[in-house]
C-alpha positions as CSV (number, residue, x, y, z in Angstrom):
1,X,-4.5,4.2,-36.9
2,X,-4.1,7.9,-37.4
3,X,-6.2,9.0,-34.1
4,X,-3.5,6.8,-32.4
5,X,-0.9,9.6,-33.3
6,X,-2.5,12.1,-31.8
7,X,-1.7,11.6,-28.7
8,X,1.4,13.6,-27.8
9,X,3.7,10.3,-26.7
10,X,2.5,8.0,-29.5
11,X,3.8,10.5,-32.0
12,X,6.8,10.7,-30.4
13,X,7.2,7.2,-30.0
14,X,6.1,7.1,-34.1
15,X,8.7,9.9,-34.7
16,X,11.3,7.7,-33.3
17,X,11.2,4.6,-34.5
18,X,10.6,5.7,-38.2
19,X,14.0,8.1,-37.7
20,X,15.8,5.0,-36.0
21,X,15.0,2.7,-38.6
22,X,15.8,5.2,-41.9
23,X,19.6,5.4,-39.5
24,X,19.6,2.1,-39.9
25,X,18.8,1.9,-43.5
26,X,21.5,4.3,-44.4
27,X,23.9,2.5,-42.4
28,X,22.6,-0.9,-43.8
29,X,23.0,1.0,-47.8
30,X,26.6,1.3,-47.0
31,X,27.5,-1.2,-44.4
32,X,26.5,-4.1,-46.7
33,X,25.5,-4.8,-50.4
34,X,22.3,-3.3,-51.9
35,X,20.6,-6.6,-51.9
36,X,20.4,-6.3,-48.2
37,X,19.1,-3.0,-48.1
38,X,16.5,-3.4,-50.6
39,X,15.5,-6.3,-48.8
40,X,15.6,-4.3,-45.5
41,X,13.6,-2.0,-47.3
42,X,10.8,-4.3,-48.6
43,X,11.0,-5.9,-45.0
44,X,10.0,-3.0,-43.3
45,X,7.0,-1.9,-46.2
46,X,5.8,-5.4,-45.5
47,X,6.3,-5.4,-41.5
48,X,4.2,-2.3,-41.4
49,X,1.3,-3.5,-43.3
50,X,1.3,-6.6,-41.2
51,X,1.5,-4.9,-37.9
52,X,-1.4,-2.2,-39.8
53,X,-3.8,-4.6,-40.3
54,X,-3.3,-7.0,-37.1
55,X,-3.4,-3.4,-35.2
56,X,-6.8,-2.8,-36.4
57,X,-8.3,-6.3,-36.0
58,X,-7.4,-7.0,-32.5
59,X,-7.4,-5.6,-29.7
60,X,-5.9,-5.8,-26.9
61,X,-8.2,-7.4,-24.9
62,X,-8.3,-10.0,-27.4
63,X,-4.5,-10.9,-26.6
64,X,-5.6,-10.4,-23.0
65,X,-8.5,-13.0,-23.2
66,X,-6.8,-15.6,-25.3
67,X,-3.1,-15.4,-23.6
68,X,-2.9,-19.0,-22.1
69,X,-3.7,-20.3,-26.5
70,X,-0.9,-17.8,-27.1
71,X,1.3,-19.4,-25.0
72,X,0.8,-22.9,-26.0
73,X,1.0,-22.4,-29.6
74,X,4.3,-20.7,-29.2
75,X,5.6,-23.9,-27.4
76,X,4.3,-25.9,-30.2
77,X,5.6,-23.8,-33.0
78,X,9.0,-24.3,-30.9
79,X,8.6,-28.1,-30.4
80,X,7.6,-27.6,-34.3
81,X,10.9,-25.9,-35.0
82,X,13.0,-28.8,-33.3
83,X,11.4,-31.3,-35.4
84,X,10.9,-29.5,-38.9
85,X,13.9,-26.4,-38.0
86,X,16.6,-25.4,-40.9
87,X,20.4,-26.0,-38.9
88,X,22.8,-23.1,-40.0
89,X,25.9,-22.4,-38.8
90,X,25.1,-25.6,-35.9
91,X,21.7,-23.5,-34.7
92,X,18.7,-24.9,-35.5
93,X,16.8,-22.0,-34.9
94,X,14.7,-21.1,-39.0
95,X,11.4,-22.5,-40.4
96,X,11.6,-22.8,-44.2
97,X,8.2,-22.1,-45.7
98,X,8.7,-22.2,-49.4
99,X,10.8,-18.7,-50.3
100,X,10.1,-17.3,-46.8
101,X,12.3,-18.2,-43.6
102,X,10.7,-16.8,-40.6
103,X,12.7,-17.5,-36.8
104,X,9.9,-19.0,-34.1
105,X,12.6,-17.3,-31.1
106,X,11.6,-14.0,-32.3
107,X,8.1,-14.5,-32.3
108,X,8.2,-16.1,-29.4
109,X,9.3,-13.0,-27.5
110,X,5.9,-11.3,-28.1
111,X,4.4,-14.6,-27.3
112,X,6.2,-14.2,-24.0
113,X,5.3,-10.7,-23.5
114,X,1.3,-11.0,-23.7
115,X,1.4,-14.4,-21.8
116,X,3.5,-12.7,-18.8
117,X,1.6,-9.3,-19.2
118,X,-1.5,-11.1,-18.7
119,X,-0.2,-13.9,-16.1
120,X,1.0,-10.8,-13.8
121,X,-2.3,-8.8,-14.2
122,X,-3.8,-11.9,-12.6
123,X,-1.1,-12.9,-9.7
124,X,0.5,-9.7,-8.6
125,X,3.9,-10.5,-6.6
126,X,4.4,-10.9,-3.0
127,X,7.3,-12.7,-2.6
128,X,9.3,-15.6,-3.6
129,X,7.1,-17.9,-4.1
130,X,4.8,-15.9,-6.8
131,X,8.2,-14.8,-8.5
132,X,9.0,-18.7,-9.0
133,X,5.3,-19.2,-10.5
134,X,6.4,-17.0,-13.0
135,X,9.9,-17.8,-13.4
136,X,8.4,-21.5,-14.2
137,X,6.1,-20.4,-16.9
138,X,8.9,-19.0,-19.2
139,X,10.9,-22.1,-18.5
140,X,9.8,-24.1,-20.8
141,X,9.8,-21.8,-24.1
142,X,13.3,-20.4,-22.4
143,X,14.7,-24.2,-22.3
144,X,13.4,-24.8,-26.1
145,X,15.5,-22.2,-27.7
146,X,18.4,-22.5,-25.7
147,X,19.0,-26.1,-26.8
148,X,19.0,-24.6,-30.3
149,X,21.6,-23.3,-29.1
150,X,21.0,-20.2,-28.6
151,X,22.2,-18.6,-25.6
152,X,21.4,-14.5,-26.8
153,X,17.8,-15.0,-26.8
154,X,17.2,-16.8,-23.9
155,X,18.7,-14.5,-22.2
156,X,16.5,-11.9,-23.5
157,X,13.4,-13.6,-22.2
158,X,14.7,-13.6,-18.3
159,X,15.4,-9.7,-19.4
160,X,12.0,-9.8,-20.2
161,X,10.5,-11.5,-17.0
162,X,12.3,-9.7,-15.1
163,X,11.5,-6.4,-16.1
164,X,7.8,-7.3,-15.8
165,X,8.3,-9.0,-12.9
166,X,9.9,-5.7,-10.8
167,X,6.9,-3.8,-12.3
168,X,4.5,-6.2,-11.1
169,X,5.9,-5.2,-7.8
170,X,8.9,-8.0,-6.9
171,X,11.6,-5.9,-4.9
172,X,15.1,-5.6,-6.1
173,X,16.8,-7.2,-3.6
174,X,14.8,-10.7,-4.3
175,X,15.2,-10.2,-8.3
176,X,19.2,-9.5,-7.0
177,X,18.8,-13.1,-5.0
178,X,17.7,-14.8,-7.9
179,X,19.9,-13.5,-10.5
180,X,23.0,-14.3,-8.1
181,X,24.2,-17.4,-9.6
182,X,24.5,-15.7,-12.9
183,X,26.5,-13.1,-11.1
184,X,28.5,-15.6,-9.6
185,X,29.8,-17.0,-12.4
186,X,30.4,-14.1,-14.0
187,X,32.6,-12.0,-11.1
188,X,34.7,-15.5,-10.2
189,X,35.6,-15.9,-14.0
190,X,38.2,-12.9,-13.9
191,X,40.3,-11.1,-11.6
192,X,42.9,-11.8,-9.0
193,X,42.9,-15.4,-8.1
194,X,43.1,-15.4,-4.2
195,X,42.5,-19.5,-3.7
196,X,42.9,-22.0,-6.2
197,X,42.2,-25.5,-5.9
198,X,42.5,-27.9,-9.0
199,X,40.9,-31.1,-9.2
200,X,40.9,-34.0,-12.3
201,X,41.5,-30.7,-14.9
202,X,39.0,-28.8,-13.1
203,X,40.2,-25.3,-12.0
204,X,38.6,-23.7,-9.1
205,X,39.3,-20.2,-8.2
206,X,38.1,-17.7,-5.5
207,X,38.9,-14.2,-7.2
208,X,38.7,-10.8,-5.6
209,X,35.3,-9.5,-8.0
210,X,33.8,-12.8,-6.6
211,X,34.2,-12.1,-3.0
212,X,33.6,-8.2,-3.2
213,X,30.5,-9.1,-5.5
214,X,29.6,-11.6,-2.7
215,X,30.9,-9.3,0.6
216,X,28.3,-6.9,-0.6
217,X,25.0,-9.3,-1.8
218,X,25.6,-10.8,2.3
219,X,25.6,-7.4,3.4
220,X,22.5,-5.8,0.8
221,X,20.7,-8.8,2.0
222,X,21.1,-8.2,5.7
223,X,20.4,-4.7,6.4
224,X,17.3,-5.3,4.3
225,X,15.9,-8.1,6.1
226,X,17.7,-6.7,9.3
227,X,18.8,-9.9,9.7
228,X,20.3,-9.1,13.4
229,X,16.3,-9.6,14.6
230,X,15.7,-12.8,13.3
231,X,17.8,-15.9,13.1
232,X,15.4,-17.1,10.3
233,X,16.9,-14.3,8.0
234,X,20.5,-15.7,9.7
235,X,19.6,-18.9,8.0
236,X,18.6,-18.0,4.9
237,X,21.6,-15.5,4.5
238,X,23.5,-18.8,5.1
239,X,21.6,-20.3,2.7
240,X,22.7,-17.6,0.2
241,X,26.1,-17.9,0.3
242,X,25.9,-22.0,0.4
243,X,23.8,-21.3,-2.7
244,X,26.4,-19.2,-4.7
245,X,29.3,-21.2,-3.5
246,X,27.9,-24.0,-5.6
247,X,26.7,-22.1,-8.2
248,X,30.5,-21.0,-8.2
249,X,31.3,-24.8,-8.2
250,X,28.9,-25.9,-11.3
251,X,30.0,-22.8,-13.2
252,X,33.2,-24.7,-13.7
253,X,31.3,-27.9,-13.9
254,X,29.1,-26.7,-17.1
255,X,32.2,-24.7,-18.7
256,X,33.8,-28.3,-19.4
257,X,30.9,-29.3,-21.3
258,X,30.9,-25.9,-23.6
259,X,32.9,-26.2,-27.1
260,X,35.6,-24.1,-27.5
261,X,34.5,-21.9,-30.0
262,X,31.4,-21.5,-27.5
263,X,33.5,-20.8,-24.7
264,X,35.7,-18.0,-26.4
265,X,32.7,-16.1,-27.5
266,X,31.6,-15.8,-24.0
267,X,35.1,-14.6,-23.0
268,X,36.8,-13.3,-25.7
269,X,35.5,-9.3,-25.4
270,X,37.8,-9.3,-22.4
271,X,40.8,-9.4,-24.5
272,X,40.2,-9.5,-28.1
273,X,43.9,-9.5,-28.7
274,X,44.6,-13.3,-27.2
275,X,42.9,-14.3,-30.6
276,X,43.5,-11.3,-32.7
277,X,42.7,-13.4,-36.0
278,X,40.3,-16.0,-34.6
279,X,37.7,-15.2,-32.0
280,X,38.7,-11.5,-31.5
281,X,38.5,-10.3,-35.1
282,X,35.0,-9.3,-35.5
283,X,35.6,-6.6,-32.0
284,X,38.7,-5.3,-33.4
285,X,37.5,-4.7,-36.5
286,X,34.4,-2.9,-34.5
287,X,37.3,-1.0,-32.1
288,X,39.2,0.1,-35.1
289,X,35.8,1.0,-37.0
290,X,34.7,3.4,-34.2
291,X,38.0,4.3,-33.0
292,X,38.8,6.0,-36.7
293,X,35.8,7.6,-37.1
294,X,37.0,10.5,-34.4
295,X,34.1,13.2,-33.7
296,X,32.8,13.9,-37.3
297,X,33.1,10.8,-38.6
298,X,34.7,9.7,-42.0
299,X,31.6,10.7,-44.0
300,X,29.1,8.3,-45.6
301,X,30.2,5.6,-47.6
302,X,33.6,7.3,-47.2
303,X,34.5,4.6,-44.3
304,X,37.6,2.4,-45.3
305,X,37.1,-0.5,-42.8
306,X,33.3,-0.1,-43.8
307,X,33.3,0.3,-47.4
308,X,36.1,-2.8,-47.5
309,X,33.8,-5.4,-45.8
310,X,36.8,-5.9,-43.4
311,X,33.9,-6.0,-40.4
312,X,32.8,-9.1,-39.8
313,X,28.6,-9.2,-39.5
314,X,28.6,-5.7,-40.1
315,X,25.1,-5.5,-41.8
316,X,23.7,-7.7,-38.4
317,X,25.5,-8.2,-35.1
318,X,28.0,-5.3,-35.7
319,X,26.4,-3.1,-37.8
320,X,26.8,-0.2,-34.9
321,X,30.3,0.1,-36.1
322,X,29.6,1.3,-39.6
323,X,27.9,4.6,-37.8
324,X,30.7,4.8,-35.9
325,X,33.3,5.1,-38.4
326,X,31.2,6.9,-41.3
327,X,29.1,9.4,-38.5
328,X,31.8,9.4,-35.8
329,X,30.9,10.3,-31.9
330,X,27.9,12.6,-32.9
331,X,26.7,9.5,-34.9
332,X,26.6,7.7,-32.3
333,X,25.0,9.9,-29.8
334,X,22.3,10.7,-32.4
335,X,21.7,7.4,-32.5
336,X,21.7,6.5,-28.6
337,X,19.5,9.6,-28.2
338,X,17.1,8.1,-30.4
339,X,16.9,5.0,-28.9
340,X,16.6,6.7,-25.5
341,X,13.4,9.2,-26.7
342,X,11.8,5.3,-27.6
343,X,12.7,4.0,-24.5
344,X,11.7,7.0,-22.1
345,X,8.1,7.4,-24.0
346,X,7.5,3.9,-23.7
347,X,8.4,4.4,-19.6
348,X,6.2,7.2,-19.7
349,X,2.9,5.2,-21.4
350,X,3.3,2.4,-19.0
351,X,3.3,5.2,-16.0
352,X,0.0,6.9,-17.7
353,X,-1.8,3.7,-18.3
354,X,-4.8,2.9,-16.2
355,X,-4.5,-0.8,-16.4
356,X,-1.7,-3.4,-15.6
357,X,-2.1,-5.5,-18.6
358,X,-0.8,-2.7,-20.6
359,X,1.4,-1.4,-18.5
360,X,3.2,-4.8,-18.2
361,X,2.9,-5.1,-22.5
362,X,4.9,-1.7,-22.2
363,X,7.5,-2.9,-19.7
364,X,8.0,-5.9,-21.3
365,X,8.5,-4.3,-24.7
366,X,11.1,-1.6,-22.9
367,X,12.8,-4.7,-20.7
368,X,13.2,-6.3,-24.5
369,X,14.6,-3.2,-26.2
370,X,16.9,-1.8,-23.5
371,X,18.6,-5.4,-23.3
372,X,18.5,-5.6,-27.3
373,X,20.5,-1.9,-27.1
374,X,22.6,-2.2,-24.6
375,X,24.3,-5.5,-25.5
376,X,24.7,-5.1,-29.3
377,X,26.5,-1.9,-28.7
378,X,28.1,-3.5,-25.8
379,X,29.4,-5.8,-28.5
380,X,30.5,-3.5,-30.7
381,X,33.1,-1.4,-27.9
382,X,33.9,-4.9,-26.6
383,X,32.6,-4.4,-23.0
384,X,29.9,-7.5,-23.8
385,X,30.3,-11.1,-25.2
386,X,29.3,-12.3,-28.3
387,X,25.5,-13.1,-28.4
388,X,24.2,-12.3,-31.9
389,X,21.6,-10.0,-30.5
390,X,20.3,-8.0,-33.4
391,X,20.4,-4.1,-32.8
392,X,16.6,-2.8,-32.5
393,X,15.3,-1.3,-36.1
394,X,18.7,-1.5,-37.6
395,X,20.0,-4.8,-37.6
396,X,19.3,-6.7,-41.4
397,X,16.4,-9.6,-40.3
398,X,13.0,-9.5,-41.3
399,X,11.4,-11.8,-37.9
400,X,13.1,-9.0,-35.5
401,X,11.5,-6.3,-37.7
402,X,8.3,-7.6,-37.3
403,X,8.5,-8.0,-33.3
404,X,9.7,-4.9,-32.7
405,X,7.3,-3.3,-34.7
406,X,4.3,-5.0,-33.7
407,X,5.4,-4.4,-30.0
408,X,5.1,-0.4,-30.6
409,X,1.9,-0.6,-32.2
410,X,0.7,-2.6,-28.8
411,X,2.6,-0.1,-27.0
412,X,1.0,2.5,-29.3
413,X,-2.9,1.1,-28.5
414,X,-1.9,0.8,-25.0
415,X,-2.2,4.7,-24.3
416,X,-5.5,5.2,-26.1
417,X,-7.5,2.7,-23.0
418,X,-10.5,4.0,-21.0
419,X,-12.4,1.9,-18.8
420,X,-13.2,-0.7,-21.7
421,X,-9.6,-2.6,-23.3
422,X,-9.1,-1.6,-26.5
């Protein structure tokens, strides 16, 4: 694997990830007990000798030629998950073999990955139509995790998909289209109520994001189909808003049929405060973390909200906080830098690459990582819900380790290809 370094990006790439993970070590040494660091530690000595020896024995045209039996064994390890699946905390979402616990939703994400990567090689998009093909093949693994329930990861696979998906060559206004309902419900769930109509407990509003989000999909949508020359586009631009209007509808529909504790961790971010020892304890433990850790930073170990465990999750879901408090603001951009010089070289690989199965393993494993980043410390400054998406490298979890780390090394063989796959 050492002629794999020597190409400028992949050692920068390698640089990276082994200074983001000892980050998160140190944080995870003083965030948590040392039993979780030492197993962190072990973890990542035993994630890199797996990802070491499968790096050398396949190739990537191997996962290329054999995607569709990577795909159907991950549905069966799933199916194998709902039957045989360890329930904690009300997610059934661990396999128990003997000491080892190992979580089929994280290796279903590479799963994903080479399927799609390979699917899209094969059926570049041209429209609607192919981005539906696709959209159907994640479905079902997509469906089979988020009856676990768990709603963080399955939102990482459409990250996923539609990452790949734009890179495959589906235009942002149709990726917009089909990612409008989720919109929907999000910008008429707060803000100025303008109409409100109630009905058998059901409370419908018309807000002001909701009709500025929808005022400007309508008009994104019409001087890019230049809808003024055909009444076909007229239709379908009726069709649109019909569409979100009921997505707007069944929003409030499906929100009745949520639990409570379900509903306030998909709300509660917007004011922690309304449950300040409930719901909203675990992000203003993370605001006061961050907040008191000023410029400098407290020092390490030396952080009182850190060091007293008063942090909820702090050594998984919130762990972001501890750099906050102990590293302060140039912690944090050290940090975000880091996971930036990842990002960018994976960018730039996927650019250099001669083939699109590669390219789309790259994009994939950037779409997966950027969404990881950007809403676990969205999380942690309260400007995202509550999903339980680990933090890339740093989070405590030995099946995320793994992934991520077996997605560089394909990212890492990606950049070596010549006319024959690697």
């Amino acid at each position: 694997m050492l002629h794999t370094l020597k190409h400028p990006n992949n050692k920068t790439l390698a640089i990276a990830v082994v200074a983001i993970f000892t980050v998160g070590l140190l944080a995870l040494s003083s965030a948590a007990s040392g039993t979780f660091f030492l197993k962190q530690f072990i973890f990542g000595l035993v994630s890199a000798v797996i990802v070491f020896v499968l790096y050398r024995m396949f190739s990537l045209n191997f996962f290329l030629q054999h995607s569709t039996l990577i795909y159907f064994l991950n549905i069966g390890l799933l199916l194998f998950l709902k039957v045989m699946g360890s329930t904690v905390l009300g997610s059934q979402r661990w396999l128990r073999l003997g000491p080892i616990s190992i979580q089929p939703s994280e290796i279903a994400k590479v799963c994903l990955i080479i399927y799609l990567a390979a699917w899209l090689s094969k059926n570049p998009i041209r429209g609607y139509g192919d981005i539906l093909k696709t959209l159907a093949v994640i479905a079902i693994p997509a469906g089979l995790v988020l009856i676990q329930p768990d709603l963080g990861t399955t939102l990482v696979y459409i990250a996923i998909c539609f990452g790949m998906l734009f890179w495959a060559g589906a235009k942002l206004i149709e990726l917009l289209v089909l990612v409008s309902p989720l919109l929907t419900a999000i910008f008429s769930s707060f803000g100025k109520e303008l109409l409100v109509y109630n009905y058998d407990n059901l409370h419908f509003a018309l807000t002001l994001p909701f009709v500025i989000y929808l005022a400007v999909l309508i008009a994104a949508c019409t001087f890019y189909y230049q809808a003024w020359r055909s009444p076909w586009i007229s239709t379908y631009l009726f069709g649109l808003l019909s569409f979100n209007l009921v997505a707007m509808v069944f929003k409030t529909i499906a929100w009745e049929f949520l639990k409570e504790y379900q509903q306030k961790r998909l709300t509660i971010f917007l004011d922690p405060y309304a449950d300040p020892l409930g719901a909203g304890y675990h992000i203003i433990q993370s605001l006061y973390a961050i907040g008191s850790g000023g410029i400098f930073g407290q020092g390490y170990r030396s952080g009182n909200l850190t060091q007293g465990r008063f942090v909820p999750e702090q050594h998984t879901d919130f762990i972001f906080s501890s750099i906050g408090e102990e590293f302060g603001l140039l912690g944090t951009l050290v940090t975000i830098t880091l996971y930036a010089v990842i990002l960018l070289t994976i960018i730039s690989i996927a650019k250099d690459s001669q083939h699109k199965f590669p390219a789309l393993i790259c994009i994939g494993t950037f779409s997966m990582l950027i969404f990881h980043i950007f809403v676990n410390i969205g999380m942690n400054l309260s400007v995202m819900p509550i999903t339980g998406v680990p933090l890339p490298f740093f989070s405590y979890g030995g099946s995320s380790l793994i992934v991520d780390l077996f997605l560089v090394s394909l990212v890492l063989k990606s950049s070596l290809l010549n006319k024959n796959l690697l």
